[in-house]
C-alpha positions in Angstrom: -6.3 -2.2 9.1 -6.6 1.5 8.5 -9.2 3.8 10.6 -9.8 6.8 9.0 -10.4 9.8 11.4 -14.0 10.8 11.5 -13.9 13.7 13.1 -15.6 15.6 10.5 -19.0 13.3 11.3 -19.7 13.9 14.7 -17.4 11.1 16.3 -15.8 14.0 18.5 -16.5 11.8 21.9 -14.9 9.0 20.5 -12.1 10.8 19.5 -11.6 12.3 22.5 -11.5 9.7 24.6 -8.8 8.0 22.5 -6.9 11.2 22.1 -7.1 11.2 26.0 -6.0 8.1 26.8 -3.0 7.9 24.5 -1.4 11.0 22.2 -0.5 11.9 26.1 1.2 8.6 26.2 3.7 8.1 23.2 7.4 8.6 22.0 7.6 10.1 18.5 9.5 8.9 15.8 10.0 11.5 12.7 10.5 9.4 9.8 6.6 9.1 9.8 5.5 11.1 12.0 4.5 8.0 13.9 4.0 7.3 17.3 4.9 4.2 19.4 3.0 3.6 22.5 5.4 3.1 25.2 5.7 0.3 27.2 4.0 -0.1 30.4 2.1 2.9 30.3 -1.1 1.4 29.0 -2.8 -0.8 31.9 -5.0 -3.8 31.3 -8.4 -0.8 31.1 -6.8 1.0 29.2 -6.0 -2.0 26.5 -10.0 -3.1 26.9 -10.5 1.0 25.9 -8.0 1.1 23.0 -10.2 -2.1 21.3 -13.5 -0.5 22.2 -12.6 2.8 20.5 -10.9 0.8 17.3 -13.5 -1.4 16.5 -15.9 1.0 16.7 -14.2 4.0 15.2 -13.8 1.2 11.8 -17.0 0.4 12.0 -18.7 3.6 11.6 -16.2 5.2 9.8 -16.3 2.6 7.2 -20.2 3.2 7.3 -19.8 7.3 7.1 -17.1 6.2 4.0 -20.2 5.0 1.9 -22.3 7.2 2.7 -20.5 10.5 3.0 -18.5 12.0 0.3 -17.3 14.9 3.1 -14.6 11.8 4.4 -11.4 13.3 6.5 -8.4 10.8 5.9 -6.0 12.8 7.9 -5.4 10.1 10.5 -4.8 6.7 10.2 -4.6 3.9 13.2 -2.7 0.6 12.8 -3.2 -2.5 14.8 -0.6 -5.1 14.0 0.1 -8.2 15.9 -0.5 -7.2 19.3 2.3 -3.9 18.7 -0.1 -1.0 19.5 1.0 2.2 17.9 -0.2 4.8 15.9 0.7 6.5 12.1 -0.4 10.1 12.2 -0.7 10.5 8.2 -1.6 14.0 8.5 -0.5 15.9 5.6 -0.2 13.2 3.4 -3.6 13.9 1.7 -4.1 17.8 2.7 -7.8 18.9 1.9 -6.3 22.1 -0.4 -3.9 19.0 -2.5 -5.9 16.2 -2.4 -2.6 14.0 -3.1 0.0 12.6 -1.1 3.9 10.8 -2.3 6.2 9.6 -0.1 8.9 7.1 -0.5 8.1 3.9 2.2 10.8 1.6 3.6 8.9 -0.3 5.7 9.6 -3.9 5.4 5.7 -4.7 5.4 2.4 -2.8 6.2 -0.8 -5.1 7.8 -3.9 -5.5 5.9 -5.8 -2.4 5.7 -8.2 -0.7 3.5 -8.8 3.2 2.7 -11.0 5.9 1.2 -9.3 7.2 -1.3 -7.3 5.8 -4.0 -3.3 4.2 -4.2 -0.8 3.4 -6.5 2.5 1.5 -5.0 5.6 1.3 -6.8 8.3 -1.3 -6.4 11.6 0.6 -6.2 13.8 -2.3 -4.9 14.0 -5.8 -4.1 10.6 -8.5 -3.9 8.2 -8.9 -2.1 4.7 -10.7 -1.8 1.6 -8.0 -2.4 -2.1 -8.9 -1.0 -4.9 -7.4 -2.7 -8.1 -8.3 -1.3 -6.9 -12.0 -0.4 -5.0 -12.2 -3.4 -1.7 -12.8 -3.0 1.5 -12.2 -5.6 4.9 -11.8 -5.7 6.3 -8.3 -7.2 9.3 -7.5 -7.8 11.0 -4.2 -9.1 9.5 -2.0 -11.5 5.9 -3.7 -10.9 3.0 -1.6 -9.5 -0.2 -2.0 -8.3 -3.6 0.8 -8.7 -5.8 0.2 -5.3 -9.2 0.7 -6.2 -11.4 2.1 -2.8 -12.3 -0.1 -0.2 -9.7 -2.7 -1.1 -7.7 -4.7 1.7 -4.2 -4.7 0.8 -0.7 -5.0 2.3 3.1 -5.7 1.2 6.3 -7.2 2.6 9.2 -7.9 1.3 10.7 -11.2 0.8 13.6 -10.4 2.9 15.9 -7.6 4.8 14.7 -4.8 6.8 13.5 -2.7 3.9 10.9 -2.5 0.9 11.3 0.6 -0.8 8.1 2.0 -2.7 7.0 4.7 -3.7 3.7 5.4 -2.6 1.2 8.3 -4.2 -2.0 8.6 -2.5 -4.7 10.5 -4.1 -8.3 11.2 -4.4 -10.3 11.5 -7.7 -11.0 15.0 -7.7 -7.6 16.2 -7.9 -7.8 14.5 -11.5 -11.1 16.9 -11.5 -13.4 18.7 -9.0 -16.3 16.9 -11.1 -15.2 13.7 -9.6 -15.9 14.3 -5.9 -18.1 11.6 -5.9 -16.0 8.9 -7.8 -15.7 5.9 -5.8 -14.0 3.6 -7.9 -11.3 3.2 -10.3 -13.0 2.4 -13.2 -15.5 5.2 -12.6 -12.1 7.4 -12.9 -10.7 6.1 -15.9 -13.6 6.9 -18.2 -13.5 10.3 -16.8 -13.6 12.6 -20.3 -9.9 13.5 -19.3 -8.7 10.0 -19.7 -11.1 8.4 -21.8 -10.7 4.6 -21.2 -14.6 3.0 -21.2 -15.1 -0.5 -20.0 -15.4 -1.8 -23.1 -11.3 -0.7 -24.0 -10.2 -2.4 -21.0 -9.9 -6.9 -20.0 -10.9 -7.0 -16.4 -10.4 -4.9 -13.5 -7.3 -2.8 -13.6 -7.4 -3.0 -9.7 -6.5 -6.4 -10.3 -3.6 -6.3 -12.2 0.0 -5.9 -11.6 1.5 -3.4 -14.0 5.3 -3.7 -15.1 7.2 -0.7 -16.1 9.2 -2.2 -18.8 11.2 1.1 -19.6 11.3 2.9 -16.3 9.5 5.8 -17.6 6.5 5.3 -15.0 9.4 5.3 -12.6 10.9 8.7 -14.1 7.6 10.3 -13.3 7.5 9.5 -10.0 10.6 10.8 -9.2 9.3 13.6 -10.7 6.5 14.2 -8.8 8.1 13.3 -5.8 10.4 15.9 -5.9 7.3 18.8 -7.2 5.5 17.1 -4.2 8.2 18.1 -1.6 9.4 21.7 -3.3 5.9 22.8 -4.0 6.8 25.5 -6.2 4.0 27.3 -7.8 2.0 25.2 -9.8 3.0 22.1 -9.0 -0.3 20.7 -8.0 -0.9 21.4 -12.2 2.1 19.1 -13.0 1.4 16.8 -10.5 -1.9 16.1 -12.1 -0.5 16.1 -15.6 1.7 13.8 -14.4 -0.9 11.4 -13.0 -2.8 11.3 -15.8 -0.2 10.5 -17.6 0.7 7.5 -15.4 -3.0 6.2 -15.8 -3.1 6.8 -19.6 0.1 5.0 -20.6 -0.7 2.2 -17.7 -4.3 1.3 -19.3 -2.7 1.0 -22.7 -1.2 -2.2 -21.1 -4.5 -3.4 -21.0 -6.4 -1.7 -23.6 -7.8 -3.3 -27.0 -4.9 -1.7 -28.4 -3.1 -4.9 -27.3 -5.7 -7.1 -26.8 -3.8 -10.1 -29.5 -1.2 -10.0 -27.9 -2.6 -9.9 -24.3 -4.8 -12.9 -25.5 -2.2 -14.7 -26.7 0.0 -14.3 -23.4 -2.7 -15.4 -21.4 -3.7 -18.7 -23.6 0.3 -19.5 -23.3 0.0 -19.1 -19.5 -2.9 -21.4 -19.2 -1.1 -23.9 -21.4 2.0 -23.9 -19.6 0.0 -24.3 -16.4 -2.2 -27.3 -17.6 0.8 -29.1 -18.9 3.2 -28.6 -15.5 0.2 -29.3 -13.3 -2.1 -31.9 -15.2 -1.5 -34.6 -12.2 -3.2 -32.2 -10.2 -6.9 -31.0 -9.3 -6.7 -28.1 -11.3 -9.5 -25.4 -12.0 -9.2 -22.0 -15.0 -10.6 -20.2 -11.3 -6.6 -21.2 -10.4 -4.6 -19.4 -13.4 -7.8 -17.0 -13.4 -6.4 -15.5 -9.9 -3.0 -15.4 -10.8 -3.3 -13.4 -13.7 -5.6 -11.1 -12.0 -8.4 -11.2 -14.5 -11.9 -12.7 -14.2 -12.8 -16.4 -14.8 -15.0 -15.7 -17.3 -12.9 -13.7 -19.5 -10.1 -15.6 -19.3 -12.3 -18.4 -20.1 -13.4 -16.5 -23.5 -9.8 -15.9 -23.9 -8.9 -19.4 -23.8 -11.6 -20.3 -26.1 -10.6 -17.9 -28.5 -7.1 -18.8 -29.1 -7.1 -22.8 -28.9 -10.3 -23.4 -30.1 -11.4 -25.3 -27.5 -12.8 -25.2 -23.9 -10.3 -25.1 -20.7 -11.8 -28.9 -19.2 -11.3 -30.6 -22.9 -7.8 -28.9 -22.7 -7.0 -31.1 -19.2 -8.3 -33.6 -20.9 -6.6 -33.8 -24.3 -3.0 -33.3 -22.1 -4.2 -36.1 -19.7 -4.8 -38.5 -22.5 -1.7 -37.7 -24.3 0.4 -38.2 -20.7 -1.4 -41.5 -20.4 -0.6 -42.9 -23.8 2.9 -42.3 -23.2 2.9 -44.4 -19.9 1.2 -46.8 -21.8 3.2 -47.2 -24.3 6.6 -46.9 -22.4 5.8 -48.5 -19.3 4.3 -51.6 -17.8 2.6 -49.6 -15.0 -1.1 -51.1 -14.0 -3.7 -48.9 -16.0 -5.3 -47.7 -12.6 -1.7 -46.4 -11.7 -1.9 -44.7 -14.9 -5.0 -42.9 -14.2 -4.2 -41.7 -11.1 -0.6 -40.5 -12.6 -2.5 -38.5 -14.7 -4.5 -36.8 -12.5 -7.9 -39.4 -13.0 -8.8 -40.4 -9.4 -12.0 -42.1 -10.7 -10.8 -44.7 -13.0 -14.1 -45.6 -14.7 -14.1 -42.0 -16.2 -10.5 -42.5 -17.1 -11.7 -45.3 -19.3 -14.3 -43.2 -20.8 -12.1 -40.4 -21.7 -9.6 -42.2 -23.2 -11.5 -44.8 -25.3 -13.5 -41.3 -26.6 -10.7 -39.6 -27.2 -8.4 -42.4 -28.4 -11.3 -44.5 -30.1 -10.1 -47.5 -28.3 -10.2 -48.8 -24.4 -6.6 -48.0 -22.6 -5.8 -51.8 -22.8 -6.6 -52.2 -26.7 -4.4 -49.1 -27.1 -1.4 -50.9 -24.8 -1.9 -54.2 -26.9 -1.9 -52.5 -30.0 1.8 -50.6 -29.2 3.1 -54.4 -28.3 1.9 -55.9 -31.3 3.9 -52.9 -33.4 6.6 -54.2 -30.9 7.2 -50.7 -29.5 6.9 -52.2 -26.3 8.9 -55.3 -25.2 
């Protein structure tokens, strides 16, 4: 999880005391700048020390996060697995740029959280991407916008590597009159970008963007390469850039395509009801894995089918049943719990509403049409 330096708050003792006990005590490694503590320096007090200090550097730091907008995200401390070592980020997010991008090929990062705001691009190969608890699989040309505060991290599915790009930034290089933006969606209907609330379905924090074409892709390397020339004005392109990015990336989710992004996501919960109709299955389910809230997608599936998410389940249940019924010579509870009814009396009421007749009438009536021997 990420601690964010808070030097700038009056945590100087703190600070101090962990510089003490270990920059002193470290062998460094320049792709990152990072810093691996070397083994057996650190004795068992030491250890108790390093835990005292991280907890309670994250602690108030996260505190001094919300309620300080003056937040220095110069350092940043990893604990991972019982590996202690430390990533020294400084310069990634320098106080005159206000924006960081660098290309990462780590083959994971822990859970962590941050002040400022992230966008992570899949170069190569998959992976599996937590965002706050939710977990996905990406694979190349997906990328995800990390709203502030959120607990993320990313490893890939295999190999040593995960390529990403990674572009670090904090709202008021879109704009000094963003200072005190704190989320994502407070960004976006900034008067440079214009997209309200209302012109967007669900969070875009929440989402997992594709880049069909590889023009997001193209602007990255872009902005990559401005990043690490810095000829003059490139912080001016960079930021025309990056509103760029966020412009053409909320049009994926904007009313603009809001039939066809209804549609997709009707399909979706179709296709899940109908492979998974056996089991216990809720909208919350195919609500997380689209990344949109349960309520909308509820709306959504309203919409388009004309009916409600449960009396889908049902109507897909029945149908399954009747085909048993009429094909088989399985026991009617057998049925029921085939279908995904583990309470057989509400089976029976289901289907005889549905089907206008009790399961057994409905069997009887296929043999007497002699569709069943």
């Amino acid at each position: 999880m990420h601690v964010e330096s808070p030097q700038t708050h009056g945590l100087h003792i703190l600070n101090f005391f962990f510089q003490k006990f270990f920059s002193q005590n470290t062998v460094p490694c320049p792709e990152w700048r990072t810093s691996v503590f070397a083994s057996g320096i650190l004795k068992k007090q030491g250890r108790y020390l390093f835990f005292l200090i991280f907890w309670v550097q994250h602690a108030i730091a996260s505190l001094l996060f919300i309620i300080s907008p003056w937040y220095d995200k110069s350092t940043v401390c990893f604990y991972d697995l019982g590996v202690y070592f430390m990533k020294i980020l400084e310069g990634h997010i320098k106080k005159e740029e206000n924006i960081g991008i660098q290309i990462c090929n780590s083959p994971r990062s822990p859970s962590h959280g941050h002040a400022f705001l992230e966008m992570v691009y899949i170069m190569e190969k998959s992976g599996e991407s937590w965002v706050d608890g939710n977990k996905t699989i990406v694979h190349p040309g997906d990328y995800l916008l990390v709203d502030y505060g959120s607990t993320h991290a990313y490893a890939a599915l295999e190999g040593n590597t995960f390529p990403i790009y990674n572009c670090l930034f904090e709202p008021e290089f879109i704009d000094r009159s963003l200072a005190g933006c704190k989320h994502l969606q407070q960004l976006l209907n900034h008067y440079l970008i214009r997209f309200r609330d209302e012109m967007l379905h669900g969070n875009p924090a929440r989402h997992v963007f594709h880049d069909e074409d590889g023009q997001i892709g193209r602007i990255l390397n872009k902005m990559k390469n401005e990043f690490d020339k810095k000829k003059p004005g490139y912080l001016e392109i960079l930021r025309a850039n990056l509103i760029e990015i966020l412009i053409l990336t909320m049009r994926q989710i904007s009313l603009m395509d809001a039939n066809r992004q209804y549609e997709r996501y009707a399909a979706y919960v179709q296709k899940y009801v109908r492979e998974q109709y056996m089991h216990k299955i809720t909208l919350g389910d195919a609500a997380k894995e689209l990344h949109v809230s349960l309520p909308y997608l509820s709306m959504v599936f309203s919409r388009e089918t004309g009916c409600s998410f449960s009396s889908y389940v049902q109507k897909i249940r029945i149908e399954q049943s009747c085909r048993l019924l009429a094909n088989t010579r399985d026991k009617i509870i057998d049925i029921a719990l085939a279908v995904g009814y583990s309470d057989v009396k509400f089976f029976y009421t289901v289907f005889k509403r549905q089907v206008k007749m009790s399961p057994l009438q409905f069997r009887k009536t296929i043999r007497r049409e002699n569709i069943l021997p």
